[in-house]
matplotlib code that plots the C-alpha trace (Angstrom):
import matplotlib.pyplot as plt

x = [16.4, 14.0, 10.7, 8.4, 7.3, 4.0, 3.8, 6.4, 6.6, 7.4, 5.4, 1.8, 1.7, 3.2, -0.1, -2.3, -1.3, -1.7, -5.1, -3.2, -6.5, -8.8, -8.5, -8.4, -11.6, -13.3, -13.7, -14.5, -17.4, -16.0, -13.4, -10.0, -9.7, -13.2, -13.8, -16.6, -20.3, -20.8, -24.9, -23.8, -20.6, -20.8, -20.3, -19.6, -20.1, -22.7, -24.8, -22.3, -25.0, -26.5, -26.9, -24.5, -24.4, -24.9, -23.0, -23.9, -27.4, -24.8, -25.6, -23.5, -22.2, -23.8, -20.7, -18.2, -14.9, -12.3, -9.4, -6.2, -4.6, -1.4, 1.2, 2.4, 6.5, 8.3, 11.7, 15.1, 16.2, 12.9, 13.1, 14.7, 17.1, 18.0, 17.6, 20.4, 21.1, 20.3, 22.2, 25.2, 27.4, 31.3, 31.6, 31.0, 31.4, 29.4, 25.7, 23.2, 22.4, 19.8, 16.5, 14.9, 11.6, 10.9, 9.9, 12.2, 15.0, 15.7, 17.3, 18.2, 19.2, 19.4, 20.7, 24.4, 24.6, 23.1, 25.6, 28.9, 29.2, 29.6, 32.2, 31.1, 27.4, 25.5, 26.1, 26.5, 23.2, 21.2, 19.4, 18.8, 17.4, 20.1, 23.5, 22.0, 21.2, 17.7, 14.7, 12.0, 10.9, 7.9, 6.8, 4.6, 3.1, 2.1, -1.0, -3.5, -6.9, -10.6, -12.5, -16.1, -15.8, -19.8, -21.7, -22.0, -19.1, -15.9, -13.1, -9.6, -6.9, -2.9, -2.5, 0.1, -1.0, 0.4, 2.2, 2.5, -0.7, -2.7, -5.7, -6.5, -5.2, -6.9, -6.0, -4.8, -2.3, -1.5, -0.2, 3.2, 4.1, 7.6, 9.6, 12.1, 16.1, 14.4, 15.9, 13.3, 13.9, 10.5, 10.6, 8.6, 7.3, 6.0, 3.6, 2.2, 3.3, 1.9, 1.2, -0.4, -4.7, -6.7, -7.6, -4.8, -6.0, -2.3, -1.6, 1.4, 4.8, 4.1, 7.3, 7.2, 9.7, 8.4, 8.9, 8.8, 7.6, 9.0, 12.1, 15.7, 16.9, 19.8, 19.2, 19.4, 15.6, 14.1, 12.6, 14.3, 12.6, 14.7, 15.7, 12.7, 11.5, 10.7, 7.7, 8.7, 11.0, 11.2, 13.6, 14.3, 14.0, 16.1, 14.6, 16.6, 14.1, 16.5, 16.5, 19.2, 22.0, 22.6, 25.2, 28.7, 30.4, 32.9, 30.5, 32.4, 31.3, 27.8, 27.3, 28.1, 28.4, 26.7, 23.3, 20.2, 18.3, 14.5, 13.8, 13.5, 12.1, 9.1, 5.6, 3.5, 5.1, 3.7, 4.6, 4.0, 5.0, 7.6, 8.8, 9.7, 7.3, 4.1, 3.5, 1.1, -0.6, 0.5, -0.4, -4.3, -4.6, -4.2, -0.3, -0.6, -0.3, 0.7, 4.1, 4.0, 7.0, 7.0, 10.0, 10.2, 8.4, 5.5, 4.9, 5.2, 2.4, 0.5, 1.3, 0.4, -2.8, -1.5, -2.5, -5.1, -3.8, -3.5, -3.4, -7.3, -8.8, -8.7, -5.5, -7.0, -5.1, -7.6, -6.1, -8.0, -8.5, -10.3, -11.5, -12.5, -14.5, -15.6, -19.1, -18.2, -16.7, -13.1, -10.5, -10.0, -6.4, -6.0, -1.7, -2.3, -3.6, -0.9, -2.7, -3.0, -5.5, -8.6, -11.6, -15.3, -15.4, -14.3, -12.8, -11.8, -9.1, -10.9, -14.3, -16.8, -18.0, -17.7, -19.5, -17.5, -19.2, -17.2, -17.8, -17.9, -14.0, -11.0, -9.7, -6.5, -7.0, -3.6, -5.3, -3.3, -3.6, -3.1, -4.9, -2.5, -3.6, -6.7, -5.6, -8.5, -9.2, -10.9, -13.0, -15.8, -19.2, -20.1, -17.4, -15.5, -11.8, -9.2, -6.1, -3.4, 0.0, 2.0, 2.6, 3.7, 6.1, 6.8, 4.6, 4.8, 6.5, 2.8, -0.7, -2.7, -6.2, -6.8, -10.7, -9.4, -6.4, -5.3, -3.8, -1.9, -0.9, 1.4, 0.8, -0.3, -1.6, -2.1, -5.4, -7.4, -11.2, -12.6, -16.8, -17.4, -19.7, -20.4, -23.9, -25.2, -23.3, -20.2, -18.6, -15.0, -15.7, -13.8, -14.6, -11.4, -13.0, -11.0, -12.2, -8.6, -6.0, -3.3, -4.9, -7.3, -9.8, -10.3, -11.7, -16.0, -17.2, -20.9, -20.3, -18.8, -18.5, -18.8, -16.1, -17.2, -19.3, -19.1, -22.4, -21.9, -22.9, -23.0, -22.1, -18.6, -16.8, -14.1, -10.6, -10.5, -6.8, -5.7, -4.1, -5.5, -4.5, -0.8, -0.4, 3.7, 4.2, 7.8, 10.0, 12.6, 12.7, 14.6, 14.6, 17.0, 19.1, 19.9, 23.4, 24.3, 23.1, 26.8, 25.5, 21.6, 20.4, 17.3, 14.8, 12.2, 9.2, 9.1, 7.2, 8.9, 8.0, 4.6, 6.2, 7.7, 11.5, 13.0, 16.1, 15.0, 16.5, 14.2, 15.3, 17.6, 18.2, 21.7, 22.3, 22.6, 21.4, 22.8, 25.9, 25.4, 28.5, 27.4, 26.6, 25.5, 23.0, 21.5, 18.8, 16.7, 14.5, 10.9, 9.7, 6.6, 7.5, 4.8, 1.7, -1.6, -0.4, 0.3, 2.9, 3.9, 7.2, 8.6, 12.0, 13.6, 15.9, 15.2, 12.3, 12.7, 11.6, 10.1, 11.4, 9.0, 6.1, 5.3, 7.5, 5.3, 5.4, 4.0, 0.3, 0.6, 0.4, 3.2, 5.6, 8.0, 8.9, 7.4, 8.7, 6.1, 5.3, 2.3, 3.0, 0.2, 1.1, 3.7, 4.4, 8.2, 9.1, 12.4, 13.1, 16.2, 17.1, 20.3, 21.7, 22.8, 24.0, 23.9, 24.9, 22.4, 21.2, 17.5, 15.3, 12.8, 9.8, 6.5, 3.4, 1.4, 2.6, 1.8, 4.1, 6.4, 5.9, 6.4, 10.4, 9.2, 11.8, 15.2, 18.0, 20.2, 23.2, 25.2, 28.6, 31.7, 33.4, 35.5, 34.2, 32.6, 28.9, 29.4, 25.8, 27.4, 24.6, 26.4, 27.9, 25.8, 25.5, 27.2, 24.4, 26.2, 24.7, 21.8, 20.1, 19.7, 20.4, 23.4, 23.1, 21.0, 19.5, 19.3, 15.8, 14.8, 15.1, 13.5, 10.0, 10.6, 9.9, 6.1, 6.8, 10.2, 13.8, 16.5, 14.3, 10.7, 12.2, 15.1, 18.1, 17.2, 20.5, 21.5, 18.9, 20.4, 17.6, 17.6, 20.5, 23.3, 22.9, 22.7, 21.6, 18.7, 16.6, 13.1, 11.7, 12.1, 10.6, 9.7, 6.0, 5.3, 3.4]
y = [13.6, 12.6, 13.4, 10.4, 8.2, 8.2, 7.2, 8.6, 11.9, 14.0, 12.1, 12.3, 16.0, 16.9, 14.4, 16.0, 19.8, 18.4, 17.1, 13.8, 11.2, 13.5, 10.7, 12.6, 13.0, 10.4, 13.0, 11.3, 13.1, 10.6, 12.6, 11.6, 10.3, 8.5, 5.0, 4.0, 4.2, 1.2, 1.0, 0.5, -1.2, -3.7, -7.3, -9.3, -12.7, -14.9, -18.1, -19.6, -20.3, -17.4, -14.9, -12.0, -8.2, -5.8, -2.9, -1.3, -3.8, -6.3, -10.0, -12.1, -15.3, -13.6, -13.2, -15.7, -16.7, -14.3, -16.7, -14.7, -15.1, -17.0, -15.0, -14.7, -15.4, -14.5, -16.2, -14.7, -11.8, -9.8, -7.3, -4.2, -2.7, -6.7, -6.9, -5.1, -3.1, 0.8, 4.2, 4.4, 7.4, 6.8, 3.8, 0.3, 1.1, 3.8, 4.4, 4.2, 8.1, 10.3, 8.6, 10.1, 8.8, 6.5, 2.5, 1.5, 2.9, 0.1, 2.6, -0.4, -2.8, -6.5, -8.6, -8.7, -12.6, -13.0, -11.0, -11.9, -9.3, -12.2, -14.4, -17.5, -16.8, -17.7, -21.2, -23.2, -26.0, -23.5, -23.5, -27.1, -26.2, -24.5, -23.2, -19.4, -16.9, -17.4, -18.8, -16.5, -13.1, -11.4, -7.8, -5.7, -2.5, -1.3, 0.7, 2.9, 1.4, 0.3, -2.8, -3.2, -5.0, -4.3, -4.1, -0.6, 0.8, 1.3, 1.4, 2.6, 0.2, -0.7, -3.5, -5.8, -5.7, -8.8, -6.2, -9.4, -11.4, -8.0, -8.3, -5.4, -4.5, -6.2, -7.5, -10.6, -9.7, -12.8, -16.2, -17.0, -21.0, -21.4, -24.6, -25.6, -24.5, -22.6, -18.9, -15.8, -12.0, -9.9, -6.8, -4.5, -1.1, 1.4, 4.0, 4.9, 8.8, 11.8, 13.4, 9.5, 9.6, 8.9, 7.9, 9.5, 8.8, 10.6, 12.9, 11.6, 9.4, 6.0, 3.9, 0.0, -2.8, -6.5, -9.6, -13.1, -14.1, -18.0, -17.7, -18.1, -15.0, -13.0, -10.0, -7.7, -9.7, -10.1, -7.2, -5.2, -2.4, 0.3, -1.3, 0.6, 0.9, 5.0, 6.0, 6.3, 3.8, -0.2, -2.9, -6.0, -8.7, -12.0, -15.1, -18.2, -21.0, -23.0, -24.9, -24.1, -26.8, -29.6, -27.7, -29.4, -30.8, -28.2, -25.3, -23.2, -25.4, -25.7, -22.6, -23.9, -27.3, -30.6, -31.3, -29.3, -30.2, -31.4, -31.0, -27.1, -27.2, -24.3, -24.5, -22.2, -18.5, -15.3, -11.9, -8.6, -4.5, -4.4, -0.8, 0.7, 2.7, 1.7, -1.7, -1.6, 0.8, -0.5, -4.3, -3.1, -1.6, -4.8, -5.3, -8.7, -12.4, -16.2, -17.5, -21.7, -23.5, -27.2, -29.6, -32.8, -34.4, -32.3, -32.7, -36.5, -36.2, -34.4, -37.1, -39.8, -38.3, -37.6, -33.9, -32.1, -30.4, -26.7, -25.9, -28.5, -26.0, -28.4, -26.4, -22.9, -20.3, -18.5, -15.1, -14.2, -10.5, -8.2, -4.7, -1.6, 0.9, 4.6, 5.8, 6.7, 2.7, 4.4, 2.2, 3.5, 3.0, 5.2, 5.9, 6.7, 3.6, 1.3, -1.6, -2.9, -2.5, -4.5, -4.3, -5.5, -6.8, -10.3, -10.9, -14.0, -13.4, -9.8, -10.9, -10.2, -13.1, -15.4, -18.6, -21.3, -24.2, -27.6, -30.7, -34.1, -34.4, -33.9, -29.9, -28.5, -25.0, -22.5, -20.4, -17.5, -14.5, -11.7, -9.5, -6.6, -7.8, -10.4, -13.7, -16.6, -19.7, -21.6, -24.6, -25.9, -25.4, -29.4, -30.2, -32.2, -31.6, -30.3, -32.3, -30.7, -31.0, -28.1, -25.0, -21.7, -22.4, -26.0, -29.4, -31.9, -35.3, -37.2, -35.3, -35.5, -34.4, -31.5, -30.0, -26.3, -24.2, -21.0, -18.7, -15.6, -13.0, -13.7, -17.7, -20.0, -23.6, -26.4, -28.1, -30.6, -30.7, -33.5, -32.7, -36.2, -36.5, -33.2, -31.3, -29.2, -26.2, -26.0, -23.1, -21.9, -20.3, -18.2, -19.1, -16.0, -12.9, -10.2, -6.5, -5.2, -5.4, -6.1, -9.9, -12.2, -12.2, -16.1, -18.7, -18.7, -21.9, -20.4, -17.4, -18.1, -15.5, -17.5, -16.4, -17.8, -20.5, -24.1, -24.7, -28.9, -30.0, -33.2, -36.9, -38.1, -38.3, -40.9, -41.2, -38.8, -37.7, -40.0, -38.3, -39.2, -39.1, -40.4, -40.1, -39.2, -36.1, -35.0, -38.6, -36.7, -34.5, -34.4, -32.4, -30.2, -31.6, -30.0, -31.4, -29.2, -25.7, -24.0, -20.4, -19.3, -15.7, -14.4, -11.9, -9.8, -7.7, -4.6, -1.6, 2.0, 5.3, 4.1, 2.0, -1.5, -2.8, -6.0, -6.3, -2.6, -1.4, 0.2, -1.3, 0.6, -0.4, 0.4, -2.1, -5.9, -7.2, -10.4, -12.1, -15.6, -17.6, -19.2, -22.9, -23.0, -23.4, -21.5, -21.8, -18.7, -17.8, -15.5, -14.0, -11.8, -9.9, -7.0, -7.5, -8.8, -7.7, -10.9, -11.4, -13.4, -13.7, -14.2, -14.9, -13.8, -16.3, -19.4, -20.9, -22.3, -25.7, -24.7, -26.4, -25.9, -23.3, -21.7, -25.1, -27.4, -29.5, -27.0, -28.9, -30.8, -28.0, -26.5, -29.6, -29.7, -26.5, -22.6, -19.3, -18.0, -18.9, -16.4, -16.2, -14.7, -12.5, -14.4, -16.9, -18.0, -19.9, -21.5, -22.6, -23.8, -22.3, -22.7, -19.8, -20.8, -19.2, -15.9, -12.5, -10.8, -8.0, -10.1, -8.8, -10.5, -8.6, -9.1, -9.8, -7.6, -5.3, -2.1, -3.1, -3.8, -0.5, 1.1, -0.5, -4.3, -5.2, -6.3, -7.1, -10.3, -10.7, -14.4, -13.9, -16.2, -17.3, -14.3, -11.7, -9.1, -7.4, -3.6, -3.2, -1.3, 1.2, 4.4, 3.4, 3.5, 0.6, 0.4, 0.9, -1.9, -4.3, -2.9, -0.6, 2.3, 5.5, 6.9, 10.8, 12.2, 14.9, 13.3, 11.9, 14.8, 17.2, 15.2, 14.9, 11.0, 9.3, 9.3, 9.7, 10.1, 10.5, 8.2, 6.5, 7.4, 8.9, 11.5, 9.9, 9.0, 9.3, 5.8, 4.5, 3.0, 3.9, 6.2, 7.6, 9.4, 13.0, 15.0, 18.8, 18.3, 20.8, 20.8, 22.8, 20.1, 17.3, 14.1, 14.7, 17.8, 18.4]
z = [14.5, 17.2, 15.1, 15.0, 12.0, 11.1, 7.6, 5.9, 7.6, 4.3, 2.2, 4.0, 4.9, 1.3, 0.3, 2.1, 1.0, -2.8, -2.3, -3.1, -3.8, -5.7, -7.6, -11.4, -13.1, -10.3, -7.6, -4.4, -2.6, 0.5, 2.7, 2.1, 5.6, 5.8, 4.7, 2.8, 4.1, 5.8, 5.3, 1.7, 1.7, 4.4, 3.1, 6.1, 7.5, 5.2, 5.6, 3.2, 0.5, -1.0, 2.0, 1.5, 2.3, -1.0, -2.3, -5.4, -5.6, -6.2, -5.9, -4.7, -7.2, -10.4, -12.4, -13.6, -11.9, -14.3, -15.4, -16.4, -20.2, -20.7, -20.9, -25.0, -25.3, -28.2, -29.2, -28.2, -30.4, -30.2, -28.0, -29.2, -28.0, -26.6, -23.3, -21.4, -23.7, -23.3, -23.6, -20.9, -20.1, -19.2, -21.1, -20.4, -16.6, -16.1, -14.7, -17.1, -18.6, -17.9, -19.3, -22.6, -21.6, -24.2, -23.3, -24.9, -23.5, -20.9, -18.0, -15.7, -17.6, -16.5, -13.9, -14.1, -14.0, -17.8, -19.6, -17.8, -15.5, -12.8, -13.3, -14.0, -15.0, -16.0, -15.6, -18.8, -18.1, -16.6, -20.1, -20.7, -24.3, -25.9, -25.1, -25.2, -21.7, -22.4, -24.5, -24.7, -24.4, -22.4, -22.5, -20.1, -19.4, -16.0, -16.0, -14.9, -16.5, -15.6, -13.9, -13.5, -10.0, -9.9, -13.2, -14.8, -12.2, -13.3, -10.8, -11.7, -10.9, -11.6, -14.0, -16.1, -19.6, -22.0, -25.2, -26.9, -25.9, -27.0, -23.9, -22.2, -18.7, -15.8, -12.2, -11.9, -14.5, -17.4, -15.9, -16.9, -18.0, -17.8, -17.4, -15.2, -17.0, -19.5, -18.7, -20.3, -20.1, -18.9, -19.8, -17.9, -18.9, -16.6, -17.9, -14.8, -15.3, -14.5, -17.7, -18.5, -19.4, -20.5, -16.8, -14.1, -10.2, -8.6, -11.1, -10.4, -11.1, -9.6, -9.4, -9.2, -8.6, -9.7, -7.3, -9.0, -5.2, -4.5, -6.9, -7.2, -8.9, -9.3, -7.0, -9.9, -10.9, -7.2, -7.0, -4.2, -2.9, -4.2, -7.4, -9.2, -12.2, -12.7, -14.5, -18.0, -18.2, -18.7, -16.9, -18.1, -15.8, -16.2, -14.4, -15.0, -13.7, -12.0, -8.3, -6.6, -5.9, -3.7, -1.1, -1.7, 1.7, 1.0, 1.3, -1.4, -4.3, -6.5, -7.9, -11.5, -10.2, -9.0, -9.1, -9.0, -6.0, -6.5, -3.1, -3.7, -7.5, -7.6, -9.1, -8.1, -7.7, -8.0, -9.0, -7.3, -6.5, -4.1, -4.5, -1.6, 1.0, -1.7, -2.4, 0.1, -2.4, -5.7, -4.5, -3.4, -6.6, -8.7, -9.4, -8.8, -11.3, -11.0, -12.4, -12.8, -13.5, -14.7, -14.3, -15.5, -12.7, -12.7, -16.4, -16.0, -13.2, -15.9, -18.4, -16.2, -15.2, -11.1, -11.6, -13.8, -17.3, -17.2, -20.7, -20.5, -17.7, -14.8, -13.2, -12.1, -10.2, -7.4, -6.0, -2.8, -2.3, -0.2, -1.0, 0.2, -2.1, -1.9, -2.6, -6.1, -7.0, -6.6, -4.5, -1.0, 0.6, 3.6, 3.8, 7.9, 8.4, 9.8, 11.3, 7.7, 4.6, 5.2, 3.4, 3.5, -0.3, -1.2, -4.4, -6.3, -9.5, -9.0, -9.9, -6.6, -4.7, -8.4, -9.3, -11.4, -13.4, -12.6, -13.8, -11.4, -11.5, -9.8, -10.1, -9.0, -7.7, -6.6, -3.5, -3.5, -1.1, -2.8, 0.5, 2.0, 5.5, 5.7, 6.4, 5.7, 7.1, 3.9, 4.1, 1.6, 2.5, 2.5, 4.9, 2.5, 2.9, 0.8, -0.4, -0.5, -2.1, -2.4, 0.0, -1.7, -4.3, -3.7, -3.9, -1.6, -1.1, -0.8, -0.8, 2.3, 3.4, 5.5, 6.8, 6.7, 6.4, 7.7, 4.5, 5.3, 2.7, 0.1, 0.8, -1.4, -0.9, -4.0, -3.2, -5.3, -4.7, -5.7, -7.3, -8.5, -5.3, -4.9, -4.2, -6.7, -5.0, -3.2, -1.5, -0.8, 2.6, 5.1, 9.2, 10.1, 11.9, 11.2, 12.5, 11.9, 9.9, 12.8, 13.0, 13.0, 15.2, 15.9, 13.8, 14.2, 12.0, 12.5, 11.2, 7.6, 4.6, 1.0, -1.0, -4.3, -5.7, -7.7, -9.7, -10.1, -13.3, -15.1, -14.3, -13.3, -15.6, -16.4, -16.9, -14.3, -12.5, -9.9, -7.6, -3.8, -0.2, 0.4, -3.6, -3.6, -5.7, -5.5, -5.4, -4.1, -1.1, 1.2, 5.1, 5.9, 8.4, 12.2, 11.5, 8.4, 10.4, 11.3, 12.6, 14.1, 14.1, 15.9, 14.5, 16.5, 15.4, 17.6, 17.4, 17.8, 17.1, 14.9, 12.9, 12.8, 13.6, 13.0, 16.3, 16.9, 13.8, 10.8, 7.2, 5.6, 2.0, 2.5, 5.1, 5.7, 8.5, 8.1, 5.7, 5.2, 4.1, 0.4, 0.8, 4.3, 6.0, 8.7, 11.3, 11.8, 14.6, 13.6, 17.0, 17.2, 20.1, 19.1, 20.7, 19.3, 16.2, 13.5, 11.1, 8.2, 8.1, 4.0, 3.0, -0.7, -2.7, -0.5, 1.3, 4.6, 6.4, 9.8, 12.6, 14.9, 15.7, 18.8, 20.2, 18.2, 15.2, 12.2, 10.8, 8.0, 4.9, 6.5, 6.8, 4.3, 2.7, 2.5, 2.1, 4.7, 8.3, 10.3, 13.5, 15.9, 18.3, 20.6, 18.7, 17.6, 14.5, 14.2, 10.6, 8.6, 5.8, 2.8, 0.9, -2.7, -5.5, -5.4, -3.4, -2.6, -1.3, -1.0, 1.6, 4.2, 5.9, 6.9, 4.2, 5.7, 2.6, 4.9, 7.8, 5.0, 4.4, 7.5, 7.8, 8.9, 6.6, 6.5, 4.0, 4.2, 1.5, 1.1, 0.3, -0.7, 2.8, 3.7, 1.3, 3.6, 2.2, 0.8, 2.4, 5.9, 6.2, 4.4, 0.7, -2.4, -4.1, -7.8, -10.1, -12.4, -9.9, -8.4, -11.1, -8.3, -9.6, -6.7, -7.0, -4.0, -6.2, -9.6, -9.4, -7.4, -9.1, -12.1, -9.3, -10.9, -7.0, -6.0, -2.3, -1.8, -3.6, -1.9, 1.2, 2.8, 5.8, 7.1, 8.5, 11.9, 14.3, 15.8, 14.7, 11.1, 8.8, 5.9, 3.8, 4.2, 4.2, 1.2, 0.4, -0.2, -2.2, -0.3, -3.7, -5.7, -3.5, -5.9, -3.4, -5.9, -9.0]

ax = plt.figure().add_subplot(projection="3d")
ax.plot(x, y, z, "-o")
ax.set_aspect("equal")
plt.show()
């Protein structure tokens, strides 16, 4: 086929012939194609104090700072049917049956490694509490509910709702505590269907996949694009909270054996849509929530008052997103937009330009951004600087100070900010211009925009947290090593036919595009070869320690280890990275979550030395591992895929993207009511 992409070329005209965003009872008097008026919903660049555009008569730092609920466990045994468990047909062996639409009926079942599966798994101390496959026990819906962004508005949005903790739906979704070699299940349930109401924007099957963004995960629990979970149905996700091991000199060993190595052990992750073709979507309506994990180390830090207590309000989780609204308070996302979703509305933890009451003390804040294409540059308002120990999932070997930072979607940075000697107010501000969403426009320190507000109360306090500049936070890290890399791959961003490749190839969930050998480690070139377009390069299963950047040492914050690097048009990143523990497939793509969707995406699988990947392009994958239902018709003719049935596009000759060819019934397109 030579036909070009331009977003999904089935999906967008079968959109536009449905009248897809009339948005349910919400009918938007805003074209379809048109953003929102700008007179009104302008909120660009601020003094930094208390100067800010309006939209809706809103005022800017009148409403609290929102901080998400825990997350409620409950022990193993709980969930019924247990996790895994769910009605099969052909045996053991056999794909899972034809779904009965009930929550309960867990189609997909859970990663192969917890219930033996995988020989070998799961490993016997990978539960440091017990000698059971896991400990506790989440449950979640995905919905379609309400926010009041502005007072008096309500604006539909996705959202994770705790079953067990009992508060209603909101975006970010409930913080999960976990500690390090204490396995849970989360079982997820989507009701985003298209019979669903009380409030029903698509009028339409929404599918979802969930990325625990930072971990290491079976593949069966990473969230792979395709590995969905349909509307009407639930997965169960096992997450096992490990590090991966120290890599054995004989490359083979350490998957049940050795040590676990502290250099990689994760603390702040976060979890996210990653179906295929609509995260992009799914993520700027609110599927979004912070994961912590706490080793040993951490909660001795926490002990020895080194770090605030979360569970005392001191440790606060900040998710930076921007929005874009219609006249009527709906969302706006506009599918033809490749460049990237930006909007005009800055939200903190979905609150609007918030204010936060602090006392004089030390406070650790996790900056997340959750944005589908703005990328910040944060400083405080007084000039003070940040000190910062811990980039994306990991902390650092010693905390150091840092003026501003540049934070590009899907990173995360561990700050402290000390208010003992504080003004009255303090700022978080952003200095990045950004007209687009291919990139940043530079960095203007005159022209910031105040993303939310401290109001200082109080005297300093005592017995505050001692944790300072050159403080050592992880005692044992350790840098990956030039000497232990034994193969390098290269990976370009190109453009082609409107959409994005990665070598000149579209991703094809069918395909590896590389095979690591287990227990090695590799050293991987980024290259932004696509213009003045930017792109944040994120890795699955395994962070990476960059090399170098654009031939230079990375700053500081990005030293020791990310699962991230931004590279501005031009710019190459060389980074090292180890592959442990398990096969994959585990994908890497651009954060920009709408390049992601338009194929910047690629899928890499490590594999025992000598065992070749099944990923070659053409075979289905065996739903016992992957959860994917194989039959080209099956979901189809059920209309169960929002946008698609086996891939977003047609199979596009030498090219290597979509599936292979199936009769295809073009009545009974998943696109139709």
């Amino acid at each position: 086929m030579s036909q070009p992409i331009d977003r999904r070329n089935l999906v967008k005209y079968g959109l536009v012939a449905l009248g897809a965003f009339s948005l349910g009872q919400w009918k938007t008097p805003v074209p379809f194609l048109e953003g929102p008026r700008e007179a009104s919903a302008q909120s660009g660049p601020s003094s930094g104090s208390s100067k800010s555009g309006t939209l809706f008569s809103y005022r800017p730092f009148s409403q609290p700072l929102f901080i998400p609920s825990i997350a409620e466990s409950r022990p193993r045994g709980t969930l019924s049917p247990a996790p895994g468990q769910y009605p099969r047909a052909g045996g053991p062996s056999g794909r899972p049956s034809v779904p009965h639409g009930n929550f309960n009926d867990v189609a997909h079942g859970i990663a192969p490694e917890f219930d033996g599966r995988v020989p070998g798994f799961p490993c016997p101390d990978w539960n440091r509490f017990s000698s059971h496959t896991h400990e506790k026990e989440y449950r979640l819906a995905i919905e379609e509910t309400v926010q009041s962004f502005f007072p008096g508005v309500d604006t539909p949005i996705f959202a994770y709702r705790d079953i067990f903790g009992g508060d209603p739906a909101r975006t970010p979704g409930p913080t999960f505590l976990a500690r390090f070699r204490e396995p849970v299940v989360a079982r997820f349930q989507n009701h985003l269907t298209r019979n669903r109401g009380p409030i029903n924007t698509t009028g339409h099957d929404n599918e979802t996949s969930i990325h625990l963004h930072g971990s290491h995960v079976p593949a069966h629990a990473d969230g792979a694009p395709d590995f969905y979970i349909l509307a009407g149905e639930a997965r169960d996700y096992y997450w096992p909270n490990i590090e991966p091991r120290v890599t054995q000199p004989d490359r083979r060993a350490g998957i049940c054996t050795g040590a676990f190595d502290p250099t990689w052990t994760p603390s702040t992750l976060w979890y996210h849509d990653h179906a295929m073709d609509v995260t992009g979507f799914n993520v700027s309506r609110g599927l979004a929530g912070f994961y912590l994990m706490f080793d040993e180390r951490e909660e001795q830090l926490i002990e020895d008052r080194v770090l605030p207590d979360p569970l005392q309000g001191f440790d606060i989780g900040l998710a930076l997103t921007d929005q874009r609204f219609n006249a009527d308070g709906t969302l706006f996302f506009d599918f033809f937009n490749h460049d990237g979703r930006l909007g005009d509305v800055f939200t903190v933890n979905g609150t609007v330009q918030p204010f936060m009451q602090v006392q004089r003390r030390k406070y650790r804040f996790r900056i997340l951004n959750a944005s589908n294409a703005r990328i910040y540059q944060l400083r405080l308002s007084n000039g003070q600087p940040f000190l910062v120990f811990g980039a994306d999932s990991w902390l650092f070997p010693r905390a150091g100070l840092v003026k501003t930072f540049e934070l590009a979607m899907g990173q995360r940075h561990d700050v402290i900010i000390d208010f003992r000697n504080a003004p009255n107010e303090v700022f978080i501000e952003n200095i990045m211009i950004q007209t687009s969403g291919r990139k940043g426009d530079g960095v203007d320190p005159k022209k910031p925009t105040a993303l939310m507000k401290f109001v200082v109360t109080g005297a300093p306090v005592a017995n505050d947290v001692i944790i300072d500049n050159g403080t050592i936070i992880r005692d044992q890290w350790t840098p990956v090593s030039d000497n232990e890399v034994v193969a390098t791959r290269s990976f370009r961003s190109d453009r082609a036919m409107g959409a994005w490749t990665i070598n000149n190839r579209f991703f094809n969930p069918r395909r590896t595009d590389a095979v690591p050998e287990l227990g090695t480690t590799e050293e991987w070139t980024f290259e932004n070869n696509s213009g003045g377009w930017w792109h944040p390069f994120h890795t699955h299963l395994e962070g990476f320690q960059i090399k170098s950047l654009n031939g230079k040492t990375p700053p500081f914050e990005r030293s020791f280890n990310s699962d991230l690097v931004n590279l501005h048009g031009g710019e190459v990143a060389k980074v090292l990275i180890k592959f442990r523990t398990f096969t994959g497939p585990f994908s890497f793509h651009c954060h920009n979550v709408d390049h992601e969707d338009m194929r910047m995406m690629a899928f890499f699988d490590p594999r025992p030395f000598g065992q070749p990947s099944p990923l070659d392009g053409e075979a289905r994958i065996d739903p016992e591992v992957s959860g994917v239902v194989p039959d080209c018709t099956e979901l189809e003719e059920e209309g169960r895929i929002y946008f698609d049935v086996a891939g977003d596009l047609d199979r596009l000759e030498d090219r290597g993207v979509g599936f292979p060819n199936c009769d295809f019934d073009m009545n009974k397109r998943g696109n139709q009511l």
